[in-house]
C-alpha positions as CSV (number, residue, x, y, z in Angstrom):
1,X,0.0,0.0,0.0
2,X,1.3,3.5,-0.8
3,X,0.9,6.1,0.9
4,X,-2.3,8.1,0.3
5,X,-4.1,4.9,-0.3
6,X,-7.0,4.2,2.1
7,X,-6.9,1.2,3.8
8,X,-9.3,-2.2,4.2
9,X,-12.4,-1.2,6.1
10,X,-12.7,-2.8,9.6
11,X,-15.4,-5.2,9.6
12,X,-17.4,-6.9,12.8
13,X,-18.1,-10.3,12.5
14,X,-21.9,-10.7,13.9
15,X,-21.9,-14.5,13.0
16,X,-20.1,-17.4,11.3
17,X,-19.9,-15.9,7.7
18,X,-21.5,-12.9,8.3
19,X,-19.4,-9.7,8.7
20,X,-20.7,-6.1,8.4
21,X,-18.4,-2.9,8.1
22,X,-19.8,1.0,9.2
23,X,-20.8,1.3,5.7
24,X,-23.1,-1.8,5.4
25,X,-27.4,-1.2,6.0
26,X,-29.5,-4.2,5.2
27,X,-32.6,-3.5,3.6
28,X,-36.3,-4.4,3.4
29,X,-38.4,-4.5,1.0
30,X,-41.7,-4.5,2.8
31,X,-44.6,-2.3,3.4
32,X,-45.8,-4.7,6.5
33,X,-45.9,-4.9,10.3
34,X,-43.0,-4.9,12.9
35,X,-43.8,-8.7,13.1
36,X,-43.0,-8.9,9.2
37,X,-40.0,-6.7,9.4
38,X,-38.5,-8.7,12.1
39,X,-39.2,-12.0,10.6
40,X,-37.5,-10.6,7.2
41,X,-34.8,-9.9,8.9
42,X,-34.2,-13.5,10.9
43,X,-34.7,-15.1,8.0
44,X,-32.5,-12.7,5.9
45,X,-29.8,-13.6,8.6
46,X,-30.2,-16.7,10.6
47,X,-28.7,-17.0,13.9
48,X,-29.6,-13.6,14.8
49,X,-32.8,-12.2,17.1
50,X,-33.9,-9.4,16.9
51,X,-34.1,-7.4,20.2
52,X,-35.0,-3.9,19.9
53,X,-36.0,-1.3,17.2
54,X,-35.6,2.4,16.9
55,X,-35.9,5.2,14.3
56,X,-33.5,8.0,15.2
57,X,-34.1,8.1,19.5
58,X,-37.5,7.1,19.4
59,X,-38.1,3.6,20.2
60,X,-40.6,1.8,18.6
61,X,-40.1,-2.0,20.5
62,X,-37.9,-2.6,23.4
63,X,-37.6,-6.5,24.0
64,X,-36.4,-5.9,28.1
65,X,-39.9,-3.7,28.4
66,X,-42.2,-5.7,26.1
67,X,-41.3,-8.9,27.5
68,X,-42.4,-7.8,30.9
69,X,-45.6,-8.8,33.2
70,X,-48.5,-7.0,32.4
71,X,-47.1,-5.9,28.9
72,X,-48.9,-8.5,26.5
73,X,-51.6,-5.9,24.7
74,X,-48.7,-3.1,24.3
75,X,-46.3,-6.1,22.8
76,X,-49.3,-7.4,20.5
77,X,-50.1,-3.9,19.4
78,X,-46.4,-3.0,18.4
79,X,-45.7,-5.6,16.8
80,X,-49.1,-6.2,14.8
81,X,-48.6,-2.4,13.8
82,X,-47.4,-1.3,10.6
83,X,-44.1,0.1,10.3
84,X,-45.5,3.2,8.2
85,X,-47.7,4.3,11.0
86,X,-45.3,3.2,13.8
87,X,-42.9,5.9,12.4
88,X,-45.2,8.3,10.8
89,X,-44.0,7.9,7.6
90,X,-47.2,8.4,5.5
91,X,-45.6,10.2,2.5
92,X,-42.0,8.5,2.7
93,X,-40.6,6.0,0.5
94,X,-38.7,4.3,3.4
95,X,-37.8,4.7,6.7
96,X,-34.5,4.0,8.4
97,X,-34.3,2.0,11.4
98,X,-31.8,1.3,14.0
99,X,-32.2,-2.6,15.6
100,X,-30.1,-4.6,18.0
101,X,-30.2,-8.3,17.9
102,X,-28.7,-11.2,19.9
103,X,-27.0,-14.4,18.8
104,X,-30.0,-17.0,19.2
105,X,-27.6,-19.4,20.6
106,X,-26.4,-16.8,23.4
107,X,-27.7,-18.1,26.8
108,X,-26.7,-14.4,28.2
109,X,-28.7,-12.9,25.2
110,X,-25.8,-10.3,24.7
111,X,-26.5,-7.5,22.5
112,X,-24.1,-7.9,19.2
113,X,-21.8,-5.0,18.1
114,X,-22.0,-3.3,14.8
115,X,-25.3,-4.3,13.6
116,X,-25.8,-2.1,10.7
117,X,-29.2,0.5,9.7
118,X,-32.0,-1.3,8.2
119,X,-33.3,0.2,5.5
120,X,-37.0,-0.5,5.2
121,X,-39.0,0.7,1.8
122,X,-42.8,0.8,1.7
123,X,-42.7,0.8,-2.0
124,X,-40.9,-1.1,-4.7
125,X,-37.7,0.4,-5.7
């Protein structure tokens, strides 16, 4: 490498055979529900959970508070929503989410680093 030549990108390794850099976003084609975003993005990726969502500082599912006694309805009504109206994004062509996930094999359920944006597009690009 000469000088003034950039150099390889650093990359996280998230799984066996899957590594993302700070450049990476997944995306998802899908005007649906949280559920259907979620489930896109498990099968997309296998091996991963998806724990929580936000757009920007606003949270839109938290796993730790959703999971908790007494919050069945406010789960079922998250994630039965659509991801359009979650985020107010009635004239938008996508919306751009921030998620954490787990490895599904993690008995500690520890939140991976370096998951990257998801990219979610109500209509077909």
């Amino acid at each position: 490498m000469q000088a003034g030549e950039p150099g390889d990108v650093i990359k996280e390794k998230l799984l066996d055979g899957l590594e993302v850099s700070l450049w990476d976003r997944w995306e998802v084609h899908q005007d649906g529900t949280l559920t259907q975003v979620i489930t896109t993005i498990e099968e997309k990726y296998p091996g991963l959970e998806v724990r929580d969502i936000m757009r920007g500082n606003t949270p839109l599912y938290f796993h730790a508070i959703m999971t908790a006694p007494g919050k069945e309805s406010e789960k079922k009504e998250a994630l039965s929503s659509s991801v359009r109206k979650l985020t107010e994004s009635e004239q938008e062509d996508y919306v751009d989410l921030n998620i954490t996930c787990v490895r599904k094999d993690d008995p500690e359920h520890k939140i991976i680093k370096g998951v990257p944006p998801v990219r979610v597009w109500f209509k077909t690009v």
